[in-house]
C-alpha positions in Angstrom: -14.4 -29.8 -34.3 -12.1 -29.1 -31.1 -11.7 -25.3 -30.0 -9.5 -23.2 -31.9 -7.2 -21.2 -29.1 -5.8 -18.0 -29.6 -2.4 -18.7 -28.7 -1.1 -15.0 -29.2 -4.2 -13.4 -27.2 -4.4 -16.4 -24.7 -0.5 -15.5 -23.8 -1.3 -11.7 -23.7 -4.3 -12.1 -21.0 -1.9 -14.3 -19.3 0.8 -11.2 -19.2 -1.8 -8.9 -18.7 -2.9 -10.7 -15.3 0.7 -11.4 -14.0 1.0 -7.2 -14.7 -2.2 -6.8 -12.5 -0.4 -9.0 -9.8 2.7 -7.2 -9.8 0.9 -3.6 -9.4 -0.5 -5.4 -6.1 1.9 -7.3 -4.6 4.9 -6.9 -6.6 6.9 -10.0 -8.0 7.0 -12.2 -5.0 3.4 -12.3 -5.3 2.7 -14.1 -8.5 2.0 -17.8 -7.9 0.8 -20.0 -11.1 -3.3 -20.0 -9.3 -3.1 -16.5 -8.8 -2.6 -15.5 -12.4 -4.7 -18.3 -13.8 -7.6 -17.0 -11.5 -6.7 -13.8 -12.5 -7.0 -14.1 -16.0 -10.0 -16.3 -16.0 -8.2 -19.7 -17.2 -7.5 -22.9 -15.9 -3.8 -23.8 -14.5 -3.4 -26.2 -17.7 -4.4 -23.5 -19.9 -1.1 -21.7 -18.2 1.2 -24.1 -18.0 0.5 -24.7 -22.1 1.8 -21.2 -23.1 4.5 -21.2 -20.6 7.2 -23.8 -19.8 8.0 -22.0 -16.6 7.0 -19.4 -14.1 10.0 -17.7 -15.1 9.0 -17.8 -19.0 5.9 -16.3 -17.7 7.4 -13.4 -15.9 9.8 -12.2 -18.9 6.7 -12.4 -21.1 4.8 -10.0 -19.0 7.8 -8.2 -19.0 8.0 -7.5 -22.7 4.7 -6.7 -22.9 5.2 -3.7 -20.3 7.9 -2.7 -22.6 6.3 -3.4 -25.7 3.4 -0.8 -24.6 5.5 1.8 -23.6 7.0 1.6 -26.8 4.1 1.2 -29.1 2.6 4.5 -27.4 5.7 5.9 -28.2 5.7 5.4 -31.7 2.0 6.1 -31.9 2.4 9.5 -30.2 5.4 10.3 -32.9 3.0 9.2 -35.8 -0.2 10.6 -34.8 0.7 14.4 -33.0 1.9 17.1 -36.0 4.9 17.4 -37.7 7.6 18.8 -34.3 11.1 19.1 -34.6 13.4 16.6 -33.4 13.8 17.8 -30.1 10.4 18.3 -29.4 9.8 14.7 -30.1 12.6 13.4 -28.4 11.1 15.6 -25.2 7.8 13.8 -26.3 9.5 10.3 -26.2 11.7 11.1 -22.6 8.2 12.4 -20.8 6.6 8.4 -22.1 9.5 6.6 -21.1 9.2 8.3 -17.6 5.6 7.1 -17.2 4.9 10.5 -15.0 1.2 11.2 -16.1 -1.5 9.4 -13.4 -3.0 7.7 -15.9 0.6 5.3 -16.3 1.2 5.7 -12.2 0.2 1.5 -12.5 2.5 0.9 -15.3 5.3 2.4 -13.6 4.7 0.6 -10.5 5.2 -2.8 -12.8 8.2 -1.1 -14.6 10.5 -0.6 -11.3 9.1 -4.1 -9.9 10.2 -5.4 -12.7 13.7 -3.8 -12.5 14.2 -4.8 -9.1 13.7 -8.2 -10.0 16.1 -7.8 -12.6 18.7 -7.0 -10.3 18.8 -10.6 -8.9 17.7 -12.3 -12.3 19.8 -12.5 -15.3 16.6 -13.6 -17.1 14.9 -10.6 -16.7 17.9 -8.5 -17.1 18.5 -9.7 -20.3 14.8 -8.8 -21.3 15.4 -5.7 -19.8 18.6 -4.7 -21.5 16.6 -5.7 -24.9 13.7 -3.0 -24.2 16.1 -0.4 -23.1 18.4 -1.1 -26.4 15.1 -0.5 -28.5 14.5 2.6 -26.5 17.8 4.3 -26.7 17.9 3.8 -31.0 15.0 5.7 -31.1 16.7 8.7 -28.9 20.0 8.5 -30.5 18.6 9.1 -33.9 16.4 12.0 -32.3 19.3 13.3 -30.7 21.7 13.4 -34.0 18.6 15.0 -36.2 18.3 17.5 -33.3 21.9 18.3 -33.5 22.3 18.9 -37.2 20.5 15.9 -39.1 23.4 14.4 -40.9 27.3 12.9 -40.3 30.4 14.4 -42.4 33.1 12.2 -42.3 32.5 10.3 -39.1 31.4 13.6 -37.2 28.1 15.3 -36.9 27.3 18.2 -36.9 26.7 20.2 -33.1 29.3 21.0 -30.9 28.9 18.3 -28.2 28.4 15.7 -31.1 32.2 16.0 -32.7 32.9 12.6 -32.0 29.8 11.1 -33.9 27.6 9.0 -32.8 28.9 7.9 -29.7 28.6 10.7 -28.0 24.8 11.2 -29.5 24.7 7.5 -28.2 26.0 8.7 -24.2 23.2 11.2 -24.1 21.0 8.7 -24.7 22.2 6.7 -22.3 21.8 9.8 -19.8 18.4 11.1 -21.0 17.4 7.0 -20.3 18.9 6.6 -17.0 17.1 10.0 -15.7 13.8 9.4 -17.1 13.8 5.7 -15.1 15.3 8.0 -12.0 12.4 10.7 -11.9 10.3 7.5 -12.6 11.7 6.0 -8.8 11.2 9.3 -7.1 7.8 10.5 -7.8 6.5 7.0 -7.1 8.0 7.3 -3.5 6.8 11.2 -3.3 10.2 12.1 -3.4 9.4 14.4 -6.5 6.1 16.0 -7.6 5.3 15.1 -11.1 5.5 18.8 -12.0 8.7 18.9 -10.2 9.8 15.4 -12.3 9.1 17.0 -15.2 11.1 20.5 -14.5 14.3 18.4 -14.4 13.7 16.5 -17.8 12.8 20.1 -19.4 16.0 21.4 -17.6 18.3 18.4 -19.1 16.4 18.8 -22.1 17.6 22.2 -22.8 21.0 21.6 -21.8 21.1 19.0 -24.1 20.7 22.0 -27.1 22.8 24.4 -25.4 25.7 22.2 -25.7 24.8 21.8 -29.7 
């Protein structure tokens, strides 16, 4: 009987070396032989889970952001029972990818976002991540603010307009996290320093409520 091939898993080592590649040489280093090499497969094997180099790139892509956001989840599940705010703090410090351990990850992360600048592709991938992050903190942000909406308002002072408004700090708290991201990469911030101004938003954020 002929081999039975993983599909899922075969595409996943495939991402998983174009991530490796990007963490070395950034984008414009990832050639079709390099990331077959790199993930131990043959050029055919490649070119049968992707269509394109492009296809390729936006799959490694997600899986980045799919990571992030699985550890997310998993750290909400698995750590005790925190208030809303603390896990929103919880989910902010992730998305920044500040520890050393994620140092690699975040490397891939701003790669990627650069490219995205120049490719609607990958900024459409991009947007789609981001969109899945920001639900997440806009429900965190409305529980932390008073847990429920009374006639289109919830309750917190600097929530009186509903949502949207639990929706702009969201917005914010995702834009800074990729900022202090940027900045301690290039030594521009120390991580403890990084994570002084998230604390400091943070509890600005619930002075305001």
């Amino acid at each position: 009987m002929p081999k039975q091939v993983d599909h899922a898993g075969r595409r996943q080592q495939i991402a998983e070396a174009v991530c490796q590649l990007v963490d070395e040489c950034g984008l414009e280093g990832v050639t079709l032989r390099d990331v077959a090499a790199r993930a131990e497969v043959s050029m055919g094997a490649v070119q049968r889970c992707f269509r394109t180099k492009e296809e390729m790139v936006q799959c490694a892509l997600v899986y980045v952001g799919d990571r992030v956001t699985e550890r997310v989840r998993h750290r909400l599940k698995a750590g005790p029972a925190q208030s809303a705010a603390s896990e929103l703090g919880l989910v902010a410090g992730e998305v920044a990818l500040l520890r050393e351990e994620h140092r690699a990850e975040a490397r891939i992360w701003l790669a990627f976002l650069a490219g995205a600048a120049v490719n609607p592709g990958l900024a459409e991938t991009l947007r789609s991540s981001y969109a899945s992050l920001e639900e997440l903190m806009v429900r965190l942000i409305m529980e932390a603010a008073g847990g429920s909406v009374v006639g289109g308002s919830a309750l917190g002072g600097v929530f009186t307009d509903g949502a949207a408004s639990a929706r702009t700090e969201a917005h914010a708290l995702l834009a800074l996290a990729d900022g202090l991201t940027a900045h301690v990469l290039i030594g521009h911030r120390t991580v403890a320093e990084a994570e002084d101004v998230l604390h400091a938003h943070l509890a600005g954020l619930w002075a305001r409520c």
